[in-house]
Each structure stands twice: as C-alpha cells, then as structure tokens.
N, C-alpha and C positions, 0 to 999 in steps of 0.2 A: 701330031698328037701331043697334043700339051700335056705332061704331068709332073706332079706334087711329091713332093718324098718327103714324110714327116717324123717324127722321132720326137721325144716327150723323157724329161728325166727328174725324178723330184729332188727336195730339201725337205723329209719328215720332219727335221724337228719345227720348221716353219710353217711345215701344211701348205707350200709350194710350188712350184712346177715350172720347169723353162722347155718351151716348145721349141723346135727348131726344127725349117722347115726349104725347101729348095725347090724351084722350079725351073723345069729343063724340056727341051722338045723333044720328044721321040727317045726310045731304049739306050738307043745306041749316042746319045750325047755325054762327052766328058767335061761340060763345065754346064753350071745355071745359067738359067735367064737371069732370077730374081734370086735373092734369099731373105729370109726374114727370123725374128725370132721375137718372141712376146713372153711376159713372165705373168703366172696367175697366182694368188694367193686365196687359198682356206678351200685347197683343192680335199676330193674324199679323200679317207682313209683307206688302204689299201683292206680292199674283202677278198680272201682269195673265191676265184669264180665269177667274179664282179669285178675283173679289171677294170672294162668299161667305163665304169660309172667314173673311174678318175680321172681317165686322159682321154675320154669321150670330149667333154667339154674344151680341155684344152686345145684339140685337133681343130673344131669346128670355130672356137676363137681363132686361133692361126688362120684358117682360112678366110674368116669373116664372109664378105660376098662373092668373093672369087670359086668358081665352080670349073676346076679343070678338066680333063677328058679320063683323068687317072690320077688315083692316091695307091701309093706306098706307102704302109706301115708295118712298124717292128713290130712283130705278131705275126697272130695267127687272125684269119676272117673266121673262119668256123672252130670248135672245140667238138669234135665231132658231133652228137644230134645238139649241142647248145650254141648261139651266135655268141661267136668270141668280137674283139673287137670291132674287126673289121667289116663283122656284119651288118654290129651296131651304126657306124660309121655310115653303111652301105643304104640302111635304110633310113637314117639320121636327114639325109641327103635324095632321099626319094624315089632310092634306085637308077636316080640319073646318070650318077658317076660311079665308075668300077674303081673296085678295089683290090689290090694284090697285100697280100700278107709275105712278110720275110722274116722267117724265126730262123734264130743260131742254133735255138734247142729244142729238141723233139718233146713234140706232148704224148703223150701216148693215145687218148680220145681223139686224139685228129686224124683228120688220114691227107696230108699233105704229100706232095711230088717231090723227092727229093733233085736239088741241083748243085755237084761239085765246080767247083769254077776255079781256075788256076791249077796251081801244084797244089791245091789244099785236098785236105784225106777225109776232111771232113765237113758233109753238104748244108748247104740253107735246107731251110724247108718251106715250103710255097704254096698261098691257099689264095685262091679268086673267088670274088662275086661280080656277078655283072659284064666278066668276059671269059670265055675258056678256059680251063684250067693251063690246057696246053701251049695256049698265048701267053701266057703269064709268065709260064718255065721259057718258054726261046725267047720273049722280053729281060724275063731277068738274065738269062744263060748268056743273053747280048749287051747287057751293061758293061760301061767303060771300064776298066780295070785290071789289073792281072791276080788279085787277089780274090781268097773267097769272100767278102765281102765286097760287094762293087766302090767304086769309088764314089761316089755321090754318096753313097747310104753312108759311106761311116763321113761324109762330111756334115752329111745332117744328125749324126750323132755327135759329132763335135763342138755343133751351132747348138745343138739342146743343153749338153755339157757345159757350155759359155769355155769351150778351149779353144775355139774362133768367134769371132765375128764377120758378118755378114761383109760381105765385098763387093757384093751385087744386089744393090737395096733397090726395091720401089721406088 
C-alpha cells in the first residue's frame, strides 16, 4: 500500500504556504520512497471553521496527478457533524483515496480514537474516511518510531517547515 504523509505550514505576512510531503510503502516503513516539497503564494486567510479552504489547495498541488492508496494529514477528517479537512481532501479526490487524520490536540466536536505511542502520556488523535476507523488506529499505532509522534510525520513536518530538504526526490 502506497502512502502520502502530508503537512502544510504558512508565512502570514506573505499569504504563503510550504507543503511538505513523503511517500513511503506500508504503516510499518521507516524511511520514504520519494519526498517532495512545493511553495504556494496568496494562499487564504486563515477562517476559523474553514481550515480547509487554505491547505485544501496546497495538499492537492503537492499531489498533482499522483493518486496513492492513502493520505495522512495533520488534522482532523471530520469536526464532528462538519467535514474538517480531511474530508474535504477525501472528497476533493472522489472518495477514491482514504484519508487518516492525526491531530496533537483534541477538538472537542470530534470524536476521534485516541493512540499513546512510546513513553508519551500524551495520545494523537485519529480520524479516517474511506477505510475503518480501526485500520487507521493499528496503522498509525504501527508507524516507525519510538516516539509519540511517528517518525515520518514529524519529517514531513520538517520538509513543510523548510528545516530539511528532501533526500529522496522524484
């Protein structure tokens, strides 16, 4: 199973955005295939309730035509009865490809599956569309890492951040 790990971080005063994004085979992989990263300029304004609408775009530029079996995103897929990103994403994309969400912080309107990983006290939080909720939790609960955040995820937060660059280019 091919999948995507994406992560998106702005520059407000520039109406900016750098994507960064990793693709790796199966849960249990500790390094990428591919990595990539893309910068977009006169991204929205952040609305609260309307994430969406600003790193919607930039997720599906990163992707471009590439359609893998699975996307990770930092987030939530649902905000309980309203589609949070990942829904957006889910349906952006045709319902073809699933989506797992991974938040650091609880929303309250969600009702995500909590997963501790390592000696951390304190769990992700984890929402799917398009495959089992309970795939999603042993997928993430099986990513590489000993910490609570798996390792892959905080490297595509580092490639969005521009505190790496890509090592494993197209």
């Amino acid at each position: 199973m091919m999948i995507f790990a994406v992560d998106v971080q702005y520059e407000e005063a520039r109406r900016a955005a750098r994507a960064g994004g990793a693709l790796f085979e199966g849960w249990a992989s500790a390094a990428p295939l591919s990595e990539r990263v893309a910068t977009f300029e006169g991204v929205e304004a952040y609305v609260p309730g309307e994430f969406y609408r600003r790193e919607l775009p930039c997720i599906l530029g990163l992707l471009g035509a590439d359609r893998p079996d699975l996307i990770i995103v930092d987030g939530y897929v649902d905000l309980g009865a309203r589609p949070g990103l990942g829904r957006h994403l889910f349906e952006a994309l045709g319902g073809a490809v699933g989506v797992v969400g991974v938040a650091k912080s609880f929303f309250h309107a969600a009702a995500p599956a909590r997963v501790t990983r390592g000696d951390a006290q304190r769990p992700l939080f984890i929402t799917a569309a398009g495959l089992p909720l309970a795939e999603a939790v042993e997928g993430v609960r099986a990513m590489a890492g000993p910490h609570r955040h798996p390792t892959l995820l905080k490297r595509v937060d580092h490639l969005a951040r521009g505190w790496l660059t890509p090592q494993i280019a197209e």
